[in-house]
Structure formats: structure tokens, C-alpha cells
Backbone bond lengths (Angstrom), bond angles and torsions (degrees), N, CA, C in turn:
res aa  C-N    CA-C-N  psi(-1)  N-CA   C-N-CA  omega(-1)  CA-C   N-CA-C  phi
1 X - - - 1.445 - - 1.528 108.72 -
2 X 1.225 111.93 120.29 1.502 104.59 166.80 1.840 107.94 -100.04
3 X 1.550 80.05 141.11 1.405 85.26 168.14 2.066 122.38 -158.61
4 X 0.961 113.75 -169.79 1.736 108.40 -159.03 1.778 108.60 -67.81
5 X 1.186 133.43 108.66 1.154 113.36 179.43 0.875 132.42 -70.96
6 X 1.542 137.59 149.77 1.394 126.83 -162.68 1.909 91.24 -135.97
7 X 1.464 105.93 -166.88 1.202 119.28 -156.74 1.521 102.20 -84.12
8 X 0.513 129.55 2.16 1.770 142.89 178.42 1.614 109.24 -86.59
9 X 1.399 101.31 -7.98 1.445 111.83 -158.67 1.624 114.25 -104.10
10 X 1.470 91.17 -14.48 1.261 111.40 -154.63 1.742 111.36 -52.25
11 X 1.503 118.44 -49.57 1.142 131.16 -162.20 1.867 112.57 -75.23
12 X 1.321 105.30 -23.47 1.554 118.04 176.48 1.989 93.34 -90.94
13 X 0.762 111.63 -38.10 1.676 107.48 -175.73 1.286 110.50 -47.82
14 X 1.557 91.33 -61.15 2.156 110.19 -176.95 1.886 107.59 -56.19
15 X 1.424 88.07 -42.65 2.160 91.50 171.54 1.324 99.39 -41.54
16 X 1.374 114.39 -84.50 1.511 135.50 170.81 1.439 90.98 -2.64
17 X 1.346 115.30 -96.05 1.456 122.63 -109.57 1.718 93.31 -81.83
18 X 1.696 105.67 -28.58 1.445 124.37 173.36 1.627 112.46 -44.92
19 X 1.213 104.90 -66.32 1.653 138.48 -158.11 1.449 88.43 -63.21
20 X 1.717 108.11 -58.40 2.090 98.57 -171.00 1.595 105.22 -77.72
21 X 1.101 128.61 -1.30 1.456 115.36 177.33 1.425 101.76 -90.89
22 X 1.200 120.62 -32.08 1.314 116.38 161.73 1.575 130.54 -62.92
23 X 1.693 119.61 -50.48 1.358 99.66 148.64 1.252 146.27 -67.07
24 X 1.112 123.61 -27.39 1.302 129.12 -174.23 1.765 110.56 -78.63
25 X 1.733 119.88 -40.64 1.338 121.71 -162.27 1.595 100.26 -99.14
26 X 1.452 125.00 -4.89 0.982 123.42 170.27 1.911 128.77 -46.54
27 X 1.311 131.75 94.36 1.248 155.44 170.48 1.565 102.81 98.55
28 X 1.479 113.35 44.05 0.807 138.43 -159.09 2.324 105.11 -126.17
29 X 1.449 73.30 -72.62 1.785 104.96 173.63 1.596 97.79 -119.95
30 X 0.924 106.56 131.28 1.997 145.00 179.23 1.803 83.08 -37.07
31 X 1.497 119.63 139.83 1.398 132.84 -164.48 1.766 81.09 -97.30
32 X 1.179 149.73 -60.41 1.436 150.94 167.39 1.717 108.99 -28.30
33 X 1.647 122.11 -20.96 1.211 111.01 152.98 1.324 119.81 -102.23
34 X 1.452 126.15 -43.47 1.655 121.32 166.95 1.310 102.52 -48.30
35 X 1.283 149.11 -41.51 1.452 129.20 -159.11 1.885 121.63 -114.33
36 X 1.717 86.11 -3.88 1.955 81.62 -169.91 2.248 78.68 -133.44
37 X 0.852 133.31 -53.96 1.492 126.99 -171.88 1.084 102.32 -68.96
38 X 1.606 142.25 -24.42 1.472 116.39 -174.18 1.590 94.64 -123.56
39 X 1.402 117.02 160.61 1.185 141.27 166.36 1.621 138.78 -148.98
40 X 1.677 112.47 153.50 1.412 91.32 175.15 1.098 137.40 -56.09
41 X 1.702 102.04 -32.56 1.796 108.11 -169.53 1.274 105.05 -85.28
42 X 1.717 119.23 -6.86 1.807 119.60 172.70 1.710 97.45 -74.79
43 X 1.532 108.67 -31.45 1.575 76.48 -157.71 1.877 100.48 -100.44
44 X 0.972 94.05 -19.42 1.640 96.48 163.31 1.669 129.48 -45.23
45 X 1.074 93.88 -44.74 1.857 121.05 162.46 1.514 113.87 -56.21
46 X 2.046 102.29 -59.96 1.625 83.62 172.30 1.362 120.53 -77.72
47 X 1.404 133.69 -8.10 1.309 137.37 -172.06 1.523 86.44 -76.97
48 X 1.170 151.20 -38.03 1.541 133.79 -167.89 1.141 149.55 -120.14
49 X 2.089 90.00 9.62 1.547 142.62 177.12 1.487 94.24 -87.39
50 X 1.832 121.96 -47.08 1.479 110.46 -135.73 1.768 84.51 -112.98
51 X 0.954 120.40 3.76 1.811 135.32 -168.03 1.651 107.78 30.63
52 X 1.416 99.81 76.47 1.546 93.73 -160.06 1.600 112.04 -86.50
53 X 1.955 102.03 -13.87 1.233 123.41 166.10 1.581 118.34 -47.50
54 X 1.530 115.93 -37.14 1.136 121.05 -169.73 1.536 98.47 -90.16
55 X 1.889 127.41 -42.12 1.680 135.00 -166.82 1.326 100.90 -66.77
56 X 1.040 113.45 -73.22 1.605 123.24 -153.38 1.751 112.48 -95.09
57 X 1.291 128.87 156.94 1.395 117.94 164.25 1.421 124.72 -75.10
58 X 1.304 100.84 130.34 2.047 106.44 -168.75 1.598 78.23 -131.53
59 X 1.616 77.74 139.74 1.689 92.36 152.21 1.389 121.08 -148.50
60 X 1.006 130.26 -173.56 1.228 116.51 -143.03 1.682 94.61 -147.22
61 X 1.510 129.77 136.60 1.518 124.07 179.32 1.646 112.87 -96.37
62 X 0.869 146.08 61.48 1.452 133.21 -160.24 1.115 117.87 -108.37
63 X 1.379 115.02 142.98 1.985 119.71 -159.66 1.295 91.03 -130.35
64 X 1.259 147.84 147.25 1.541 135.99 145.71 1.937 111.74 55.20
65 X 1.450 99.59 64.35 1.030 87.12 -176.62 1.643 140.83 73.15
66 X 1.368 111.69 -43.33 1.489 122.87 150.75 1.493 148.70 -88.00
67 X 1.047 94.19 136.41 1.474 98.10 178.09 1.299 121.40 -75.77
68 X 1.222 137.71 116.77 1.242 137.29 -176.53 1.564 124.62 -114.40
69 X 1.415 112.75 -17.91 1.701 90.13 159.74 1.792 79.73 -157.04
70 X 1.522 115.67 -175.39 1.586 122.92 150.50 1.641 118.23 -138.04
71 X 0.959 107.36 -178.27 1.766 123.63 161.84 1.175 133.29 -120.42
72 X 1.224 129.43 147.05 1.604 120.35 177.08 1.676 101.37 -116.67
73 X 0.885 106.64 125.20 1.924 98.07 163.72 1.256 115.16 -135.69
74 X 1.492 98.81 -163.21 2.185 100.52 170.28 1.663 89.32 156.73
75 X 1.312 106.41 -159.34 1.641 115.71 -153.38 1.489 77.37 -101.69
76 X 1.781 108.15 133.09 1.681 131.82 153.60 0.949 108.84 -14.28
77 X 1.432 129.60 121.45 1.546 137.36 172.52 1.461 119.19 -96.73
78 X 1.861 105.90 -9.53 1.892 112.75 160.61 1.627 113.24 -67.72
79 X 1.376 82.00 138.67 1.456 79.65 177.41 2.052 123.85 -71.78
80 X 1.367 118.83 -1.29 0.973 154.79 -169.23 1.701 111.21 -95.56
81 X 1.342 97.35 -6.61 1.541 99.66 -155.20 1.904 113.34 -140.48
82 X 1.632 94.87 -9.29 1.263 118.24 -142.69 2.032 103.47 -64.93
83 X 1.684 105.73 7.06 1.616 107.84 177.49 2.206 87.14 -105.88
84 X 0.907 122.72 28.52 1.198 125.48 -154.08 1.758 101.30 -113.41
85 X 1.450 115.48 148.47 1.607 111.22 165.89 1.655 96.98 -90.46
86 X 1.152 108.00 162.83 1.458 122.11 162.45 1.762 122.99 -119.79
87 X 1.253 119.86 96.09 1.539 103.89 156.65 1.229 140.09 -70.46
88 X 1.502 123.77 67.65 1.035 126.33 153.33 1.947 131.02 20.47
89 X 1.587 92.08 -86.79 1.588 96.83 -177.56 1.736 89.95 -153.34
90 X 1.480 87.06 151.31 1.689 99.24 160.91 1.289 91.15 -166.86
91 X 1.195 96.33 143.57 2.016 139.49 -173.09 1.247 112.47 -139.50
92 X 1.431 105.86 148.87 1.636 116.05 165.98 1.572 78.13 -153.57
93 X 1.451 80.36 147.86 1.772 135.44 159.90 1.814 89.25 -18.87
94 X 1.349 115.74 111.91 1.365 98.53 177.64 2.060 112.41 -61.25
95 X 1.191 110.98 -36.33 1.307 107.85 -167.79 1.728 103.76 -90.01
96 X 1.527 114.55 13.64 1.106 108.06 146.33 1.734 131.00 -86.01
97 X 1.463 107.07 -29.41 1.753 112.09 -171.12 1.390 101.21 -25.08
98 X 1.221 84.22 164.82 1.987 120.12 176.50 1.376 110.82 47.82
99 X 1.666 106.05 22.73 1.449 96.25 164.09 2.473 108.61 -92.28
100 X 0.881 82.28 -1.13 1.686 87.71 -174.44 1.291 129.55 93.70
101 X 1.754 98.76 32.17 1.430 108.34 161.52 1.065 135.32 -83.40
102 X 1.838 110.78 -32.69 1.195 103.35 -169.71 1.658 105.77 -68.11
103 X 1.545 117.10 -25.88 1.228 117.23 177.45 1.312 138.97 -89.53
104 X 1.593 98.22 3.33 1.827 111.56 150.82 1.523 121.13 -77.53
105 X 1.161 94.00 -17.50 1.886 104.86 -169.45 2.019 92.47 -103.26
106 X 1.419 137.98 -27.42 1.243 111.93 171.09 1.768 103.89 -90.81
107 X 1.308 116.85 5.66 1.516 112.29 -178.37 1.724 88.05 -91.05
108 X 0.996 135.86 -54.65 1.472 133.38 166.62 1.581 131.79 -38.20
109 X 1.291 98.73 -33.26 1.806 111.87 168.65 1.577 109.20 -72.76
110 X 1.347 117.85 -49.13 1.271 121.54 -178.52 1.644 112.36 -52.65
111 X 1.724 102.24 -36.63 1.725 109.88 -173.86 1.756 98.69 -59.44
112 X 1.282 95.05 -52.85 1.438 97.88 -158.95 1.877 110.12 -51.80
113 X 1.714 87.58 -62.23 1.700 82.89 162.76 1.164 123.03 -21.85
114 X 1.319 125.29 -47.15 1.651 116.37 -157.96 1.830 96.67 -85.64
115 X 1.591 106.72 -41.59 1.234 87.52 -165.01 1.392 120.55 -65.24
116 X 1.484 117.38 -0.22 1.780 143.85 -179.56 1.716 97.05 -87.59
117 X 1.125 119.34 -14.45 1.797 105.68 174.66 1.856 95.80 99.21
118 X 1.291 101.72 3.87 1.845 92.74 172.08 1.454 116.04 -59.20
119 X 1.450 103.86 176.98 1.278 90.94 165.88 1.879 88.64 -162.90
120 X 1.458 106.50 21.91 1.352 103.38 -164.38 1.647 72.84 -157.81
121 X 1.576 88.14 150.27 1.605 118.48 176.53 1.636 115.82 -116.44
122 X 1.231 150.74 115.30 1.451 127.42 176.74 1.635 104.37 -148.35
123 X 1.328 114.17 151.29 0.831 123.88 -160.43 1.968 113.40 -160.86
124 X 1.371 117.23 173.81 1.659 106.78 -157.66 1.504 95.42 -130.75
125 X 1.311 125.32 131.28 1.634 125.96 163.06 1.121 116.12 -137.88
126 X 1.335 114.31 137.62 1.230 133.16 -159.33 1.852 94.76 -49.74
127 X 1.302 137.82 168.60 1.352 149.67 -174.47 1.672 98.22 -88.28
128 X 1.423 109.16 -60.31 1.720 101.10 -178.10 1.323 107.38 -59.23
129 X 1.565 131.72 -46.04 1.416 106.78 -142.03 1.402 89.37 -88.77
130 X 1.663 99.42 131.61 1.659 132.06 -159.27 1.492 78.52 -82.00
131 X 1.325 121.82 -78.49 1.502 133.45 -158.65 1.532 121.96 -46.44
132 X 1.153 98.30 -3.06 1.946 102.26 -169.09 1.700 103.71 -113.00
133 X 1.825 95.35 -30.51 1.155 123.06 179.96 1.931 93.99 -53.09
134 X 1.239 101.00 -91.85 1.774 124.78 -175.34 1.618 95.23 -30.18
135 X 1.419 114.66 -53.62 1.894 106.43 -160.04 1.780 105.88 -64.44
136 X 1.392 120.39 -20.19 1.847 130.74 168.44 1.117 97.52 -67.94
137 X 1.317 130.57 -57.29 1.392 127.71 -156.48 1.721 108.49 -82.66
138 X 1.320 107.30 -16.21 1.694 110.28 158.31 0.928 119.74 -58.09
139 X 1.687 119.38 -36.51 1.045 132.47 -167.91 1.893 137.97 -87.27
140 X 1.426 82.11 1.58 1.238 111.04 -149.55 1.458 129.56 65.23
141 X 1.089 114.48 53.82 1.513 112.95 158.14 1.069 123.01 -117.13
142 X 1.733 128.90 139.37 0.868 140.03 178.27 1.804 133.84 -101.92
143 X 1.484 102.02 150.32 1.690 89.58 164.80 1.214 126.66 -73.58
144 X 1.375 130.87 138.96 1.700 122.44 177.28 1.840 93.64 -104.60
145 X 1.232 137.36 15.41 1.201 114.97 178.56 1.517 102.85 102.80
146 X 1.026 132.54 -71.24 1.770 140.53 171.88 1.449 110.00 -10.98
147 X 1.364 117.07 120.32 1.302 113.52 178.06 1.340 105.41 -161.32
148 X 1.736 125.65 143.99 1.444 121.75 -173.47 1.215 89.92 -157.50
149 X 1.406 109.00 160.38 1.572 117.92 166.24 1.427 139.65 -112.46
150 X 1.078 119.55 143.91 1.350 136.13 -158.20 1.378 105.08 -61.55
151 X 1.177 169.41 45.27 1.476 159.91 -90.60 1.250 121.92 -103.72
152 X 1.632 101.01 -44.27 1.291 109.75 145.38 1.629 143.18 -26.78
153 X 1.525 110.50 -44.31 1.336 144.70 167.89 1.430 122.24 -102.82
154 X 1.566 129.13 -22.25 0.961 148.50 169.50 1.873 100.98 67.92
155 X 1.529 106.02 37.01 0.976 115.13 -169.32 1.407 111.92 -105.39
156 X 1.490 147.39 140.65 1.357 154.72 -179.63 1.776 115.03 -80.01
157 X 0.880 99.35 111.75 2.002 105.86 176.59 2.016 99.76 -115.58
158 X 1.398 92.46 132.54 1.079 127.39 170.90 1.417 118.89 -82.28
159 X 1.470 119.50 137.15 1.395 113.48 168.32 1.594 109.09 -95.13
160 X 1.956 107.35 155.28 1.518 93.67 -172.69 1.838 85.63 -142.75
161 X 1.314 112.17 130.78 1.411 109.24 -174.18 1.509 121.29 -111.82
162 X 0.886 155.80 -155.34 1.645 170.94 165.47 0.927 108.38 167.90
163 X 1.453 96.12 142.68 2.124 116.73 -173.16 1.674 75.15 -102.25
164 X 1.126 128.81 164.32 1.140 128.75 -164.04 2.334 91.72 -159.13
165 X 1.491 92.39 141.02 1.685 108.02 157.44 0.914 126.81 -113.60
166 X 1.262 112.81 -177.37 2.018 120.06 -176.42 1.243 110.89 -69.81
167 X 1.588 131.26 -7.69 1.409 113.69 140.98 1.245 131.45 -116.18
168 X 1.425 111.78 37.53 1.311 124.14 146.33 1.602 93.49 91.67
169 X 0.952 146.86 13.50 1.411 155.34 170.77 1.798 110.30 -67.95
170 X 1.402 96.55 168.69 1.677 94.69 156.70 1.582 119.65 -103.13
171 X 1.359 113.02 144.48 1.522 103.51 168.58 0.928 111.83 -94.79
């Protein structure tokens, strides 16, 4: 079931968001920032300092009591893009994948888009990670060319888009 996350959520979110930046960005992004610059109780803090539950759209995947991955979105922040949804982030439970969350939670971003007047989906992934890369492009998403770098990491992110319909398909 997905549904709106709220502040109760906070401490499984920061697991989340901790835990998949660690699998997924691992030799990817410098192990001295996945393992000593970020943390749960850092990001737990900003999740309930910056009330992002209340700013931005979060949602939350939960089956039986658990939470197993979320999303962050809201309206395109390119200026290129700005009639556009943005997905932010989505995570699951690393030792949950390939159960069909991450793709209940981007079939849910697309809804929301529409019910916001979208009609376009876009979103940013890092250039190496192959695996995050392939699961968009399952999905139908595409590259439009857009690409900038992470500077911090000195790392390259890709843009990946879908025009999206009222049942969430590609046209």
C-alpha cells in the first residue's frame, strides 16, 4: 500500500534512504562519504528539522506493517522542464529489491503527476549506476540528452523523462 508519509515515519525513511545510498552508490560515491559523512541519526534530524513530510510529496511503501521503500517528488525544478513532475528519490529496503516496490512507488509518482496537471515524468541518475539506470528504462524512461555533474562527487547524472497518460503508460 502506498500511502502519504507522515512524521512517524521519519526513523524507517532515514534507514531507507541511508541503507540504499549505501547499496546502490557504493564505488560509485567515495566510501568516506557513504560511511563516515552521512548517517541515520543525520538524516533523521533533517527529515524532522526541515518537515519535509509536511513541504514536499513523500510517500511511503508499506505491506504488513512495514515500510519498505519511499519517494520524494514535487513540480520540475529545471527551468526547461518547469510544466514537468520531478522524482526526486526513491528507495527500497535494500534486502527488499525485486520484490515490486520500487515499481509500485514509480507507478504512484506518475499518478500523482497527473493528478498535478503533469503530463511528463523526469527525473536524474547518476551515469554509473547501471542498475537504476536499466529499472527507468524498463519503465519506459528515457534519456533526452540532459546531463550535469554532481561536483561534490565529480560524478555525471543523466536526465530520464516520460510523457506519461491517464493510465500511467508511455505515449
Amino acid at each position: 500500500m502506498i500511502r502519504t508519509a507522515c512524521k512517524d515515519d521519519a526513523s524507517r525513511i532515514a534507514e531507507i534512504h541511508i541503507f540504499g545510498w549505501r547499496s546502490a552508490y557504493r564505488g560509485i560515491i567515495p566510501d568516506s562519504y557513504l560511511f563516515s559523512e552521512i548517517s541515520v541519526n543525520g538524516r533523521f534530524s533533517s527529515f524532522n528539522d526541515s518537515n519535509e513530510h509536511e513541504k514536499d510529496d513523500l510517500y511511503v511503501c508499506e505491506e504488513d506493517n512495514i515500510i519498505k521503500g519511499f519517494m520524494k517528488s514535487g513540480m520540475c525544478r529545471n527551468e526547461d522542464k518547469l510544466d514537468a513532475y520531478e522524482l526526486w528519490g526513491l528507495y527500497v529496503e535494500p534486502l527488499m529489491k525485486r520484490e515490486g516496490v520500487g515499481s509500485q512507488l514509480l507507478r504512484h509518482c506518475e499518478k500523482v503527476a497527473l493528478e498535478k496537471g503533469c503530463r511528463e515524468n523526469v527525473l536524474w541518475v547518476l551515469e554509473d549506476n547501471a542498475s537504476t539506470r536499466q529499472f527507468y528504462k524498463k519503465h519506459g524512461y528515457e534519456t533526452d540528452g540532459s546531463e550535469k555533474i554532481m561536483e561534490k562527487f565529480n560524478a555525471k547524472v543523466i536526465r530520464y523523462c516520460k510523457k506519461i497518460t491517464g493510465d500511467g503508460e508511455k505515449k
